[in-house]
C-alpha positions as CSV (number, residue, x, y, z in Angstrom):
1,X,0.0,0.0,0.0
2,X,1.3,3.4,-0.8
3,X,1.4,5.7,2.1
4,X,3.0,9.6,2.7
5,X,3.8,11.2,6.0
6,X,4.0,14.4,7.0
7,X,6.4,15.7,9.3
8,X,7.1,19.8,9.7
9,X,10.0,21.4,11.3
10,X,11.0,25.1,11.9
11,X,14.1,25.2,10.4
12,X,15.5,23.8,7.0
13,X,18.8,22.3,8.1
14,X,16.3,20.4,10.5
15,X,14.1,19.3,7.3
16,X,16.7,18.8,5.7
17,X,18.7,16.5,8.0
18,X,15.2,14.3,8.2
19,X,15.2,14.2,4.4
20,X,19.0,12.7,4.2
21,X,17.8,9.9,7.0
22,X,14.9,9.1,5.3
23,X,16.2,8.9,2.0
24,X,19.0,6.5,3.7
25,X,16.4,4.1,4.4
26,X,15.2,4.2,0.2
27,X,11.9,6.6,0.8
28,X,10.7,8.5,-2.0
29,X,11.3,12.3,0.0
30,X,10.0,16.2,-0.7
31,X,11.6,19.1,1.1
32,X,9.3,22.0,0.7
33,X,9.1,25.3,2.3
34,X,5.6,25.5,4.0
35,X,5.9,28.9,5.3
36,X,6.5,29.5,8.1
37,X,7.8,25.8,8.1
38,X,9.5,23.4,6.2
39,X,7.5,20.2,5.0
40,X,9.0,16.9,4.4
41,X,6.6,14.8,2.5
42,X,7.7,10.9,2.6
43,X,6.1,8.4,0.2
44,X,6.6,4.9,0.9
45,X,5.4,1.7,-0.3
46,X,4.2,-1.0,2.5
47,X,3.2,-3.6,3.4
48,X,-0.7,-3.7,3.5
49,X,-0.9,-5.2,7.2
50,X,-1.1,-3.0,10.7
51,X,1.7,-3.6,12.3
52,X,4.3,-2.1,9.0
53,X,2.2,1.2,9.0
54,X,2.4,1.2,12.9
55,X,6.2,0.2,12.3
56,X,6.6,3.1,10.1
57,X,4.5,5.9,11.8
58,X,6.3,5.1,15.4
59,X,9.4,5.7,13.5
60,X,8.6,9.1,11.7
61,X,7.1,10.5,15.0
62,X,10.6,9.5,16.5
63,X,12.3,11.0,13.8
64,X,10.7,14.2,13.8
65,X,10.9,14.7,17.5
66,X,14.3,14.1,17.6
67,X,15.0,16.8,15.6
68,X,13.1,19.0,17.0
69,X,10.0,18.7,14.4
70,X,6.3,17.3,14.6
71,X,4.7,14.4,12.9
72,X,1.3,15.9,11.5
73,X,0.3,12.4,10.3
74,X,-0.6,9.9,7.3
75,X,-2.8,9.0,4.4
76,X,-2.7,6.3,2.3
77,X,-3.5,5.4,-1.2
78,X,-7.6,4.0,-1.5
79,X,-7.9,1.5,-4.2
């Protein structure tokens, strides 16, 4: 199932550290300015079961917050 995440941070080097990380990991990744923030849109491809989208929003919520930035949720592809 295709899925994109949304996480927003106040600064760009912020964004755009959380861009290089996800884009380690072989996510699809936007950096956008969102004034007055900077989006990073992340579009993966999962799994269609609960526990990889659980896997994969506890880990952009821990992302985010660890760089100082907010998780503002998901959506997903409807087929």
């Amino acid at each position: 199932m295709k899925v994109w995440h949304y996480l927003y941070f106040n600064t760009r080097p912020e964004a755009a550290s959380a861009t290089d990380r996800l884009r380690t990991t072989g996510n699809s990744v936007e950096l956008r300015q969102s004034d007055p923030q900077w989006l990073v849109l992340v579009e993966q491809d999962l799994p269609a079961t609960n526990e990889a989208l659980e896997g994969s929003i506890a880990h952009m919520e821990s992302l985010a917050e660890s760089l100082g930035g907010e998780y503002d949720g998901w959506e997903r592809e409807v087929s």
